[in-house]
C-alpha positions as CSV (number, residue, x, y, z in Angstrom):
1,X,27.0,-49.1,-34.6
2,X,24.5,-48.6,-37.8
3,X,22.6,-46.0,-38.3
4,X,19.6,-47.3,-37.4
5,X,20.9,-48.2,-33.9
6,X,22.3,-44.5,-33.3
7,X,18.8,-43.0,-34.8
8,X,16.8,-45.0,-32.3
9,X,19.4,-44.1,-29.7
10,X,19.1,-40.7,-30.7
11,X,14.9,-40.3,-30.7
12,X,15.6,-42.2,-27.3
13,X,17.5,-39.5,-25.6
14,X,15.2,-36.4,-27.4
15,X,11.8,-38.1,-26.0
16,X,13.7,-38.6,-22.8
17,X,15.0,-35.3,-22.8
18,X,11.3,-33.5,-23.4
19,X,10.8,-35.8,-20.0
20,X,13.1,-34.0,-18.2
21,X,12.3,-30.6,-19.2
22,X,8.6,-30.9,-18.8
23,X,6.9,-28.5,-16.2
24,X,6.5,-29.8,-12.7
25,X,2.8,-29.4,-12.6
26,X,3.2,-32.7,-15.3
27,X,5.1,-34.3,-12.5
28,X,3.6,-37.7,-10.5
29,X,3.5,-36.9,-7.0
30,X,1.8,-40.3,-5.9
31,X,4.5,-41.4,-3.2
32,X,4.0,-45.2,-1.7
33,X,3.7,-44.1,2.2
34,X,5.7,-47.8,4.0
35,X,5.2,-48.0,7.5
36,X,7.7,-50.1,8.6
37,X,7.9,-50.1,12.5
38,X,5.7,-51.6,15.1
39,X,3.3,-49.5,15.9
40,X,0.2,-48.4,13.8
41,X,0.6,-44.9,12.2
42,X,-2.6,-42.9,13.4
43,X,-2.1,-39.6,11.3
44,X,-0.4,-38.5,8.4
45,X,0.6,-35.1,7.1
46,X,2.1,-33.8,3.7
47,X,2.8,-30.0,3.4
48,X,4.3,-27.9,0.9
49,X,7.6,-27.0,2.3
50,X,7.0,-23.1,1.6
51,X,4.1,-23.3,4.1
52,X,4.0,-22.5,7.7
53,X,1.4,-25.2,8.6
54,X,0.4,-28.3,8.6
55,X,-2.1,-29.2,6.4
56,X,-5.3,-32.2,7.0
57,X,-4.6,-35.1,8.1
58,X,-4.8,-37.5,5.0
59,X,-5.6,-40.7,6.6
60,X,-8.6,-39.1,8.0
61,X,-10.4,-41.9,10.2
62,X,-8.2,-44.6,8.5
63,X,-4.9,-46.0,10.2
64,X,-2.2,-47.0,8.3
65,X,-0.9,-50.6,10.5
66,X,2.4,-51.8,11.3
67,X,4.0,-54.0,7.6
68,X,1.5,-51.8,5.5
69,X,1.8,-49.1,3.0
70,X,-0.8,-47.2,1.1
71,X,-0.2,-44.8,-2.3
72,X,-0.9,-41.2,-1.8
73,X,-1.5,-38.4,-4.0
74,X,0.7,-35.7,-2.9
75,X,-0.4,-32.3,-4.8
76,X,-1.9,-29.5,-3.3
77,X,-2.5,-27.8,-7.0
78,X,0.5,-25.4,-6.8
79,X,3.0,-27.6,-8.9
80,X,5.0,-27.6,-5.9
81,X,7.7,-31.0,-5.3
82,X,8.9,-30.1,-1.8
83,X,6.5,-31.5,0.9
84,X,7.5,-31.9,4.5
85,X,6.0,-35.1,6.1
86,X,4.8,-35.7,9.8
87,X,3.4,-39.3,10.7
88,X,2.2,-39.7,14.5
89,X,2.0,-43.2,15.9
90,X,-0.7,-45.0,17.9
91,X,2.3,-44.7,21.0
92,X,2.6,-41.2,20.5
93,X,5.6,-40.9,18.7
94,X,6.2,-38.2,15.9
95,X,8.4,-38.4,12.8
96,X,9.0,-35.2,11.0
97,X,10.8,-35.1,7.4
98,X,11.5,-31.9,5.7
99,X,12.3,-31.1,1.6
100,X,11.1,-34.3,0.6
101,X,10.7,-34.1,-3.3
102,X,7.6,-35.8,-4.3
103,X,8.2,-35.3,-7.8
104,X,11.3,-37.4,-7.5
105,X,10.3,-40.4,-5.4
106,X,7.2,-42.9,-5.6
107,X,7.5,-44.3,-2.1
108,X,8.9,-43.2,1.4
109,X,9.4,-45.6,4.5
110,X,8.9,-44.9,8.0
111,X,11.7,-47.0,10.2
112,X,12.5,-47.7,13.8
């Protein structure tokens, strides 16, 4: 390999390496919400994990319908990349997801 090739390999893996190691407020924690069953999703709820609560419902007085997905910004300003999820459906049903790192993912499906 010449040099030239191992110094751009190099400066690769240092700039991808100050990536890794940056703090996690720096982190993206917009996460692609799929709804992929049949029934329209009516509310949706993302919580830090270290709370006791659940937090506002993010669709508000939007519905997120069956085959669509919308892009959420998941940060409650505490740098924080474990977020438990609840979705409720328009047939009552309720899907709860715990530890989900935001930080780490950019889109999470809901199945049958």
């Amino acid at each position: 390999m010449s040099f030239t090739k191992v110094a751009a390999a190099l400066g690769a893996a240092i700039a991808l390496s100050s990536l890794a190691s940056a703090p996690a407020q720096a982190e993206d924690r917009r996460v692609r919400i799929i709804n992929d069953t049949r029934h329209t999703m009516v509310r949706f709820y993302a919580s830090n994990s270290s709370r006791t609560t659940w937090e506002e419902d993010i669709l508000g007085q939007r519905v997120l319908p069956a085959g669509q997905s919308v892009v959420i910004n998941i940060d409650d300003g505490t740098g924080a990349c474990l977020f438990d999820f609840k979705a409720v459906f328009d047939d009552g049903d309720e899907l709860t997801r715990g530890q989900i790192n935001v930080c780490q993912i950019s889109e999470y499906r809901y199945t049958e």
